[in-house]
N, C-alpha and C positions, 0 to 999 in steps of 0.2 A: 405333744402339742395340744393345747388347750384345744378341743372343736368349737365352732363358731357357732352361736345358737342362730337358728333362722327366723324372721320376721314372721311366722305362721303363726304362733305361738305365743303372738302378743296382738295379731291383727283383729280379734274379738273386742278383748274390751279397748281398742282404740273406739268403736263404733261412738263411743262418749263425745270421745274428739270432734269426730264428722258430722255429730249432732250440735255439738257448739258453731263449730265453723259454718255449716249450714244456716244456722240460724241467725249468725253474724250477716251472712250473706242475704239472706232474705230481709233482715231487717234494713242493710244497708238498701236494699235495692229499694224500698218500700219508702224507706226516708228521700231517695233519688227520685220515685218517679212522685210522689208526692210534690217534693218539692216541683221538679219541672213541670206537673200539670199548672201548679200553681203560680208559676212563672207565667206560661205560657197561655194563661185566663188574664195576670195581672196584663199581660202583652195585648193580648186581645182589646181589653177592654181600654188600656193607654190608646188603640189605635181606634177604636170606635169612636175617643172623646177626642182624637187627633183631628179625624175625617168630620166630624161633626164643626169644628172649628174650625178647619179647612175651607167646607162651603160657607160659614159665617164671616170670615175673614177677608176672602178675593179680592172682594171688591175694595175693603178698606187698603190691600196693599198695591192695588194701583189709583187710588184715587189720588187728588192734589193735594189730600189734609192726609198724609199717612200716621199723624203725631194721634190720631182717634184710634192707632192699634194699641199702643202700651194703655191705655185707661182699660179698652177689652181686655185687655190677657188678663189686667189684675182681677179685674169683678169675676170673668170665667174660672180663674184661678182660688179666690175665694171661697166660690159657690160649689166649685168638686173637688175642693182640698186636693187639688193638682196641680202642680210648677207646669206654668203653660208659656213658652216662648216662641215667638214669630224672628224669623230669620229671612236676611235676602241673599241671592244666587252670592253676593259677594264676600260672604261671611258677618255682617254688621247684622246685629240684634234690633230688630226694629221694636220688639218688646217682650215685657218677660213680668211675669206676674209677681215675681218675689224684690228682683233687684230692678235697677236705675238702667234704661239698654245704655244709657251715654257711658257709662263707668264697666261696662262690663267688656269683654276679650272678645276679638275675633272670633267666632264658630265655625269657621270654614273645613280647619282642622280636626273638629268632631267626628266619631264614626259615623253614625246616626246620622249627622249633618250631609257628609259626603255620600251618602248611601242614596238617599232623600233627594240630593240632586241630579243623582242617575237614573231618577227617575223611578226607584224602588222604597218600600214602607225600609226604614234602617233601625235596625231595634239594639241596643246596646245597654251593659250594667255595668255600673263600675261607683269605685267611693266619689263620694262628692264633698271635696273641701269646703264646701260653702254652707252644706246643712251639716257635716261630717257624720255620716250613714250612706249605707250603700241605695243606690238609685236606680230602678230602670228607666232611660229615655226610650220613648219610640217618637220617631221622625215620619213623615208624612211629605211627598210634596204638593205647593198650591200651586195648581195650574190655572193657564186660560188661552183659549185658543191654542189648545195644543202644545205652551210653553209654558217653562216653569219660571215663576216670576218669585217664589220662594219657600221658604219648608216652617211647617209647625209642628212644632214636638210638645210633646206631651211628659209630665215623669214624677214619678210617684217612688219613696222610699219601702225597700223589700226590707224592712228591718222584721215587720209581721209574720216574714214566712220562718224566717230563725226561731221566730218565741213559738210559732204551729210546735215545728221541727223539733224542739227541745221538749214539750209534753208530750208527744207521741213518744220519742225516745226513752224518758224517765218510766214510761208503764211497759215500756216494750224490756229496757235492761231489767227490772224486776223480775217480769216471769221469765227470762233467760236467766237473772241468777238463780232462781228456785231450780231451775229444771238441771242449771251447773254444780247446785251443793248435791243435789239426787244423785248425779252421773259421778261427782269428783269420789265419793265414798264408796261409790264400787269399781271405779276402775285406778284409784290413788297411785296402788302399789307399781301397778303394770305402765301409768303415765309415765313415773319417776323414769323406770327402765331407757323409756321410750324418749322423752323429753330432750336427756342430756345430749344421743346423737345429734340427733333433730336441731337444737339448737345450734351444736355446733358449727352445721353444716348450712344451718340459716345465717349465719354470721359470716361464713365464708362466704356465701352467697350474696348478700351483704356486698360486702367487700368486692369481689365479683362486676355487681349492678354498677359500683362508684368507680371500676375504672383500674380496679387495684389486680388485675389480670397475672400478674406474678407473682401473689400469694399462693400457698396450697392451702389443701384441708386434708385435715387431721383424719387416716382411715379408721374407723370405728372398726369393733370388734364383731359387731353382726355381719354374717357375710351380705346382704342384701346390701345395706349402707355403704360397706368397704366399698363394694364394688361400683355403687354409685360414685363417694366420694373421688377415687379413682377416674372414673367416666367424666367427671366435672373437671378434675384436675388436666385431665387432658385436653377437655373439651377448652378450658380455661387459655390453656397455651397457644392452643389453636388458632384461638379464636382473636389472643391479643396479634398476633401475628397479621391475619387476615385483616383486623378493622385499621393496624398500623399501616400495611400499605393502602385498605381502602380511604382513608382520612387520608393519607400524602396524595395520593390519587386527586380524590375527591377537591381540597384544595387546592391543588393546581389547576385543573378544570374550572372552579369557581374565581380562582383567580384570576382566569382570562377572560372567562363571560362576562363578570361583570366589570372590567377594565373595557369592555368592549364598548363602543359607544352605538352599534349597530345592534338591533334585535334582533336576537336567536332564540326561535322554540322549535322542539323537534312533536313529532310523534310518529305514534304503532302504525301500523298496519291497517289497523283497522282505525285510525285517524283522530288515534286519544292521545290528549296532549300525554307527553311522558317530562318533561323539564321545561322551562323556557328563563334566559334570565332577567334583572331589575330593567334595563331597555327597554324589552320586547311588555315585561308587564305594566310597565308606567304609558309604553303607548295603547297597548290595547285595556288601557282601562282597569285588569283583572289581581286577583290575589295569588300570585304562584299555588301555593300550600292548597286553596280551595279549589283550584280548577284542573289541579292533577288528579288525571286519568279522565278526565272527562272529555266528552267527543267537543271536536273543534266546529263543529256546526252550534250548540252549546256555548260554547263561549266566544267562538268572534262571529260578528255580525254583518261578515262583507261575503258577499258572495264569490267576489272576484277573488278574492284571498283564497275560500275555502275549493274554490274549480282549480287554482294553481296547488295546493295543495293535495288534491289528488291528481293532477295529471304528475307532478312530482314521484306518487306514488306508481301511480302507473306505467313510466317510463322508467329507461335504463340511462339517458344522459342527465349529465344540469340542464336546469331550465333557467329562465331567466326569464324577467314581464316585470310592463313598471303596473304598478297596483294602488290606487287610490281611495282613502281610509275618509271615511264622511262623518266625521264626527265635528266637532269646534271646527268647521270648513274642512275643506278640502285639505288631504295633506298627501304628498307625489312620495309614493315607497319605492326603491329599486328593488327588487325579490328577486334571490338567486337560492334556489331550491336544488338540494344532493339527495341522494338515496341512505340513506346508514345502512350497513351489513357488519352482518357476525363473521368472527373468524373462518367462516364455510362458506365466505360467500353468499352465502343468505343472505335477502333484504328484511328485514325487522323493523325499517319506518323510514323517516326522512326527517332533515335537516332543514330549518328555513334560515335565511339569511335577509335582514329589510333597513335598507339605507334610506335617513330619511330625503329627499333631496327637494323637498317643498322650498326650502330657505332660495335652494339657487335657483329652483321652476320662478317660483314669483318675482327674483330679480331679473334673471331673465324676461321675463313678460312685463317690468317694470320699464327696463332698458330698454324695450322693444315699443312697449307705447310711450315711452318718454321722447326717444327719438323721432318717433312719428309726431308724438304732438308738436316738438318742438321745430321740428322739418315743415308743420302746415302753419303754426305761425309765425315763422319767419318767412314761408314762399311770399304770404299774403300783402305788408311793405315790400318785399322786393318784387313782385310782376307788377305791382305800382308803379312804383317808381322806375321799373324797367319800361312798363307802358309808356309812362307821360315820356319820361326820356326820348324816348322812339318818335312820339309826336312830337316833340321840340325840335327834333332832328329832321323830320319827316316836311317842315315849315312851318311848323306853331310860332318858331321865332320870329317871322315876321309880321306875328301881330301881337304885338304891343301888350294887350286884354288878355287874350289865351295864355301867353307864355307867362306872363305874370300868377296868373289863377292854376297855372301848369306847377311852377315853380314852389307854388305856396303848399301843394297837395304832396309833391315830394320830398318839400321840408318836415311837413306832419308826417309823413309816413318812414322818413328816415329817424324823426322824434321817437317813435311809434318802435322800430328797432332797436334804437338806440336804448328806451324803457323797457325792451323786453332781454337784454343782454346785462344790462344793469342789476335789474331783477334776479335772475338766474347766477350772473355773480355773487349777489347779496346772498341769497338760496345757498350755493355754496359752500360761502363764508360758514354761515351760520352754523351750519351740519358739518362741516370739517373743524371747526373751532367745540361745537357740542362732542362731538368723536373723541375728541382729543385732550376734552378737559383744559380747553381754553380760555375757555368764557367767564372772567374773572368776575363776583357777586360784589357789588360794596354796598352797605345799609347807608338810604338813602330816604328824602320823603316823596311820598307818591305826586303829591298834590303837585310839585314840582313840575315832575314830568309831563303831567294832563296839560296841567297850563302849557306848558314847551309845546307840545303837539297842539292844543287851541290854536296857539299865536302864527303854530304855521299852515294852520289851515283859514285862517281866519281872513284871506283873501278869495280863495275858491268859497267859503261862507255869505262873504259881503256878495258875491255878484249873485246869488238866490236869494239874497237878505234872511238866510236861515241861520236864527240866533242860535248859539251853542251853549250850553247851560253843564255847569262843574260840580258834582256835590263830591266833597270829598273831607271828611276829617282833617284839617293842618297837621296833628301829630302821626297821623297814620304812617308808618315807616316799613321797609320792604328791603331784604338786599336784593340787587338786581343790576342789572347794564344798563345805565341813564338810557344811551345811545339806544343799544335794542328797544329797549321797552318803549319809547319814544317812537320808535318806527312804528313797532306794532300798534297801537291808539292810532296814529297817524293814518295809517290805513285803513282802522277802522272808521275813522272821521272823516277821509275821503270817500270810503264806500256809502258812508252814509250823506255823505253832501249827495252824490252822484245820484241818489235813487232817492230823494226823498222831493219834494213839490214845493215851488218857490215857498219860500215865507214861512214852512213847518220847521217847528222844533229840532234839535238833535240836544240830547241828553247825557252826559258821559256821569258815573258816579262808583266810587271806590267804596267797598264792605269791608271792614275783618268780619269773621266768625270765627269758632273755635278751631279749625283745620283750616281754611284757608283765608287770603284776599284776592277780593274778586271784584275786576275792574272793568264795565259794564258802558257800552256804546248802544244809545236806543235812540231810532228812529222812528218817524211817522211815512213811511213810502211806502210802495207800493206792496212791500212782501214776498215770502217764498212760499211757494208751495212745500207742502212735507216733503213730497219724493225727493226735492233736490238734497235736503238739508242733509244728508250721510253723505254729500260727495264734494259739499263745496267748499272745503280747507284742499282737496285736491287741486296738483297743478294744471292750469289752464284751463280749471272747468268752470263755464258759466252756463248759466238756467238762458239768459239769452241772449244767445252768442250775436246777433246782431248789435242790439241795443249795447251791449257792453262793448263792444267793438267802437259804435260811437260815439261813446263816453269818455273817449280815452282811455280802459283799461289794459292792464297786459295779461290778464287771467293767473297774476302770482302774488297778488298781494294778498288773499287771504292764504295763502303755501306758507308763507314769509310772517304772519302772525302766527299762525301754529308750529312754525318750528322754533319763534324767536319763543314761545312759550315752554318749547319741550327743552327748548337751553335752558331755561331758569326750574326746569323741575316739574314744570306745571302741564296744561292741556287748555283747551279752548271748546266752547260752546255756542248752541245757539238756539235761541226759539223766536220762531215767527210765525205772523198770522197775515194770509193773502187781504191785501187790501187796506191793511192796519198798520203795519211794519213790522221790525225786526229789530232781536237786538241781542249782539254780541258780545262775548265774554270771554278773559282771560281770568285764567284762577292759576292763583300763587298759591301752594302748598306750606302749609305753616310751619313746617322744619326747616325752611330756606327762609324763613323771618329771622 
């Protein structure tokens, strides 16, 4: 039997080999950190002319002309041969130094972009079909008063660092080939030897890395190799075995997590995340892949979260606590917290479990102050009219004056009733017909309906002799519910009769632009204050509750235009100035035209 020669006796002049290899490796490293120093300068200095544009910019992105950012970005853009774009929290480009912002895509979906609104510099490289070359953005966001009103990015093409990258490499392969023809000539013979195993066994290997686990390799004749190859082959077998039940494992497990629709993250012992799935990572904000292993004080930001998490760990039962997440408001978590152990009984970390249950908190507390409000404005006609009742009874009746002036105040106040039950009907309608996809659209003209709603306010108009004035396009068209849309103007033309001063104007007037129409009720009265203006499309809420009271209202007429608006697709608006007036607006969405 032939003897096996042994690897000693060839391991000299491989030293050629490990001179090439080494050299490959240093030059690759040198080409790496090269490059990413130079990355990480191009980053730098994207984020210095970010933050510099940042403080120049603030102001123009909350002023009243915001159309004065796009002419900025281009001259900034110009002047430091940098793609410089202004974004709002909403994802719309409000300006962009190369392209048109009206014609360009949502950014919202940007890394950079989202990164930037969390309140952190977002740096990201990727190709860019618009210049087609590779780009780094870095994102910045604009703050003021401590909130972010929107992000400016910055972004320059890395095409420069490949052309660096390519003459450093053409002098560097040079003196590695001189110093490879030097080594190839004294160690040829002994390579060949060496080589053919080598390959072999890299090919299996090969094979191996892509999955192909029930190949063998071929045992060479050196015993060193054989017995390698051998080690591999086994190890091979092994190991398909192991990663086949660990992948069926592993998919079943992910297959529950993320069918889950409650958040689950667990962690160690010592309170580093160890997995958490898409749930659990879309409510806390974070990147599964980035935030594993990392301590939970690090990555969630609630304290109440991270105290239940270690009494979790510190106890032997479940716990359970409701836990509330302060991000985009308030949001109500159930937490039900296990221990995880090993086969031994050993604790090794813990389990979270977080329902979100904000949906039924706020209807709940919706329910709870719907029926209170609706409980104090109906007591308010009925001890009325319970009252006068009681004096009619009591001998108001026998005089003639009183019971007359009696009888008048329980007729308004049962009107009074009667307008607040109506109301809430309609309220109803509307939202059970929007629910339900009943609210049938037919294209119609606007002009129509303003006028319909004029002619029937146009008696409550005459007794203040406050003229009502129509501007509206004839062809301007809208699909829409004659009916609804009619109520809502109508209400806003009563709200405006009611608060404006004998003999002043009221203005109604219909826009398109290119996303919506917007049909537009302006008065000359008295005004709101700012504070009110977030609460008063709210049920039963008025700024003052006396006066509106003896006005006639039922506090649902502006409820009843923002919902007749949310049937048709749309929203409602409002700005006013104390002392000057107000003026309300419906906006029709231009995919329901």
């Amino acid at each position: 039997m032939r003897r096996k020669r042994r690897l000693l006796w060839h391991l000299y002049p491989s030293y050629l080999l490990i001179t090439i290899v080494s050299l490959l490796a240093v030059t690759w490293y040198a080409l790496w950190f090269v490059r990413q120093a130079w990355l990480e300068q191009t980053g730098r200095d994207l984020e210095a002319r970010a933050q510099l544009i940042e403080r120049q910019i603030s102001d123009l992105v909350v002023s009243t002309n915001p159309a004065r950012v796009d002419p900025f970005c281009k001259e900034f853009g110009k002047r430091t041969s940098t793609r410089v774009s202004v974004i709002l929290p909403s994802g719309k480009v409000l300006g962009d130094s190369e392209e048109d912002p009206a014609r360009m895509d949502n950014h919202a979906d940007r890394p950079e972009i989202r990164t930037a609104l969390a309140g952190r510099v977002g740096v990201n490289t990727r190709y860019s079909h618009t210049f087609e070359k590779d780009m780094m953005y870095v994102a910045v966001p604009i703050t003021r008063d401590g909130r972010i009103i929107g992000v400016v990015r910055a972004a320059m093409p890395i095409t420069a660092i490949a052309e660096a990258l390519v003459a450093i490499l053409v002098k560097v392969a040079v003196a590695g080939l001189v110093i490879a023809v030097l080594g190839a000539g004294v160690s040829l013979l002994v390579s060949r030897q060496i080589s053919r195993p080598i390959e072999q066994m890299e090919r299996g290997a090969e094979r191996f890395a892509r999955g192909e686990l029930q190949s063998h390799l071929t045992v060479p004749s050196l015993e060193e190799f054989g017995g390698l190859a051998r080690a591999m082959n086994q190890m091979a077998a092994q190991l398909d075995e192991k990663i086949r039940s660990s992948v069926r494992q592993r998919n079943e497990v992910e297959a529950i997590l993320s069918s889950m629709v409650e958040s689950v993250f667990a962690v160690d012992t010592e309170e580093h995340l160890i997995s958490m799935n898409q749930a659990a990572a879309l409510l806390l904000e974070v990147d599964p892949a980035r935030v594993q292993g990392r301590s939970i004080q690090e990555v969630i930001r609630n304290t109440d979260l991270q105290k239940f998490v270690a009494t979790v760990l510190a106890g032997q039962e479940p716990v359970e606590a409701e836990i509330v997440l302060h991000d985009d408001g308030d949001r109500f978590m159930q937490a039900h917290g296990t221990l995880l152990e090993d086969e031994t009984g050993r604790g090794i970390g813990a389990v979270v479990v977080m329902s979100d249950m904000t949906r039924l908190r706020r209807l709940e507390n919706m329910r709870r102050d719907f029926v209170a409000t609706v409980s104090h404005e109906l007591r308010t006609p009925i001890s009325s009219i319970k009252g006068f009742v009681e004096t009619l009874l009591d001998g108001a009746l026998d005089n003639p004056e009183d019971a007359q002036r009696f009888l008048g105040i329980i007729a308004r106040q049962a009107n009074r009733l009667n307008a607040i039950i109506e109301d809430l009907l309609l309220l109803s309608r509307i939202e059970q017909g929007a629910e339900k996809a009943g609210i049938k659209l037919e294209e119609g003209h606007i002009k129509e309906v303003l006028q319909a709603a004029v002619q029937a306010c146009a008696s409550k108009a005459a007794e203040k002799a406050i003229h009502i004035t129509v501007t509206c396009d004839d062809e301007l068209r809208a699909k829409m519910k004659p009916e609804l849309l009619e109520q809502a103007v109508v209400n806003l033309i009563d709200n405006a009769i009611k608060y404006s001063e004998t003999g002043s104007p009221v203005e109604i007037s219909a826009l398109q632009t290119k996303s919506e129409v917007t049909i537009s009720v302006t008065d000359r009265g008295c005004g709101i204050e700012r504070d009110h203006l977030p609460r008063l499309f709210e049920r039963f809420y008025r700024v003052d509750k006396g006066r509106s009271r003896n006005l006639g209202g039922t506090g649902l007429g502006l409820a009843i235009v923002k919902h007749i608006a949310q049937a048709h697709g749309g929203w409602v608006s409002v700005e006013s100035t104390p002392g000057k007036g107000s003026t309300f607006a419906v906006h029709l969405p231009k995919d329901s035209l």
